[in-house]
N, C-alpha and C positions, 0 to 999 in steps of 0.2 A: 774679268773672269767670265769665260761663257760654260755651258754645260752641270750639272750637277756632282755635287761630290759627294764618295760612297768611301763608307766605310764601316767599322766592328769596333765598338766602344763596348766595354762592361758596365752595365747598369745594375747596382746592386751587387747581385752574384750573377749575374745570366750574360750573356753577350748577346749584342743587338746590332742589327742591321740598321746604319742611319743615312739615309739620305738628304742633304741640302740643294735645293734649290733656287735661284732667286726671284721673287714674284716681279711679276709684270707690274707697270704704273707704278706709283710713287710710293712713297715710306721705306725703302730699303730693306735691310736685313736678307734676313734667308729664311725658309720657308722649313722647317722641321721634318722630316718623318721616320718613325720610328717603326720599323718591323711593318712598315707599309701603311702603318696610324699615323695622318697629321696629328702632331703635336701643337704648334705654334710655330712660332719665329724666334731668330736669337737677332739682334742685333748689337751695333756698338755705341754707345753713348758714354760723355766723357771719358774716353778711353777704357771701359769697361764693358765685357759682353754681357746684357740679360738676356732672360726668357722671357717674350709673353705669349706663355702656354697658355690654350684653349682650353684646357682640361688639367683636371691635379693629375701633376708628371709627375715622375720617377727621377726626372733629370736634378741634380743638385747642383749649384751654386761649382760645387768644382766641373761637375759636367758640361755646364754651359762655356766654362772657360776652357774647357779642354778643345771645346768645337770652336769656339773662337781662333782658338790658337792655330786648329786643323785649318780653318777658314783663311787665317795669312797667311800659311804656307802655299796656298793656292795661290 
């Protein structure tokens, strides 16, 4: 996959602008940002996506997997 992917997820009650990017150099994952705030990364580990947010996110455990999911449709 090249390029970042954009989209409008509901976090809580609000809807958010999230962008994924893939960082540069090693450890994988995608690169979080939310309403233009890095967040963290999500990546996949044993077939599961986590979070390792920078900061206490808003994102929940279903949220991560909803980006995971948006992330293999890419």
């Amino acid at each position: 996959m090249t390029g970042d992917i954009e989209f409008e997820i509901i976090i809580g009650d609000q809807a958010k602008h999230v962008r994924l990017s893939i960082p540069n150099g090693a450890g994988g994952g995608y690169h979080v940002y939310v309403d233009k705030y890095y967040y963290g990364k999500v990546i996949k580990r044993n077939g599961q996506w986590i979070g390792l947010m920078n900061t206490k996110s808003d994102l929940t455990t279903d949220d991560i997997q909803e980006i995971g999911e948006i992330i293999e449709k890419h």
